[in-house]
C-alpha positions in Angstrom: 0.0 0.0 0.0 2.6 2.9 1.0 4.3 1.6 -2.2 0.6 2.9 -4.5 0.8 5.8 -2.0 4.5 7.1 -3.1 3.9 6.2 -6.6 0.4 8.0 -6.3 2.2 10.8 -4.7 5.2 11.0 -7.5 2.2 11.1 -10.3 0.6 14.2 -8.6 3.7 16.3 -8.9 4.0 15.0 -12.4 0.5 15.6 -13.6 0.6 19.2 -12.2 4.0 20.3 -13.8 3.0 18.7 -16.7 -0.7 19.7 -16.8 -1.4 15.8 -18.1 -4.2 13.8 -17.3 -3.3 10.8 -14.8 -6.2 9.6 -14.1 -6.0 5.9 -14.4 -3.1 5.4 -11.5 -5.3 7.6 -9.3 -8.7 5.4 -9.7 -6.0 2.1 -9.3 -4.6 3.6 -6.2 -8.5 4.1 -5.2 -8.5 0.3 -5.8 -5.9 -1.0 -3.7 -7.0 1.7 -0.8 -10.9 3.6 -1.4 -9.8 6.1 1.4 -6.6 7.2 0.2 -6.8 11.1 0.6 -4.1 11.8 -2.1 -5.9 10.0 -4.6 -9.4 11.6 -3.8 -8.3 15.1 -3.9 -6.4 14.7 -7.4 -9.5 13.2 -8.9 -11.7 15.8 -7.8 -8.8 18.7 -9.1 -8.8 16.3 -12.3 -12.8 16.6 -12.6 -12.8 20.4 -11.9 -10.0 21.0 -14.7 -12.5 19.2 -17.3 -15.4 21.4 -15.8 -17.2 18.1 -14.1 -18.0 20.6 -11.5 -20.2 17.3 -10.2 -17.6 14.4 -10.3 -15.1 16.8 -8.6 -17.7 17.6 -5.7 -18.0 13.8 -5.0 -14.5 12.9 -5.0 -14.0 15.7 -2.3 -17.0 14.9 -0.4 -15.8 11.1 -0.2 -12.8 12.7 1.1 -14.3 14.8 3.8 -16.6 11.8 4.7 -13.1 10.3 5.6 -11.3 12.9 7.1 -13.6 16.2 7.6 -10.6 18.3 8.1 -9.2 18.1 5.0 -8.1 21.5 4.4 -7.4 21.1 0.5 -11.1 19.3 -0.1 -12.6 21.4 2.0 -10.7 24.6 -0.2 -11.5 23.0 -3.5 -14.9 22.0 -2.8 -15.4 25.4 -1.4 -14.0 26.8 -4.5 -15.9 24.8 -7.3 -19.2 25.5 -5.4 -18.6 29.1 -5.3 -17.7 29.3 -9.2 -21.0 27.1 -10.1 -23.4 29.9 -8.1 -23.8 28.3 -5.0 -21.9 30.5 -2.4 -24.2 29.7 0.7 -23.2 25.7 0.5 -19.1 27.5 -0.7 -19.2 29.8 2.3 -20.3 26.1 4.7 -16.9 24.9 3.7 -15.1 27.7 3.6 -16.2 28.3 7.0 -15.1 25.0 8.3 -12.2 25.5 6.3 -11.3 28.5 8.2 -12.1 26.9 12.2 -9.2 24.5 10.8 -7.3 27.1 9.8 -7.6 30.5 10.7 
């Protein structure tokens, strides 16, 4: 497992220096371990960066339904919701974002 989570790790900085779609290792890393935090935030950045405002808001939810202090779901999430006009359930997480992380 920590072997899918360094590889899963590598991929990220890849992807995002390289602006390339890796979404394949992530859902295989999601395979080997559903929970894994790394895994579920890239896939929901992933989603946003195609516009599937939707598919992103899961994969962060999942996340937060695992670890509800996730400061970068709880960010994103916030971020997407605000940009697809609902800032009363954005401000929600922004606000918990913030008692994390004033």
């Amino acid at each position: 497992h920590s072997l899918y989570k360094i590889v899963s790790s590598f991929l990220t900085v890849v992807a995002l220096s390289l602006n390339t779609n890796l979404v394949i290792p992530f859902e295989k890393t999601l395979e080997i371990d559903p929970g894994y935090e790394g895994a579920l935030n890239n896939l929901g950045v992933f989603a946003s960066n195609k516009k599937d405002y939707p598919k992103a808001i899961g994969y962060w939810e999942k996340l937060l339904a695992k670890n509800p202090n996730n400061l970068d779901a709880l960010k994103n999430c916030a971020s997407v919701l605000f940009y697809t006009n609902q800032p009363q359930k954005a401000l929600e997480y922004y606000e918990r974002a913030l008692k994390i992380s004033p």
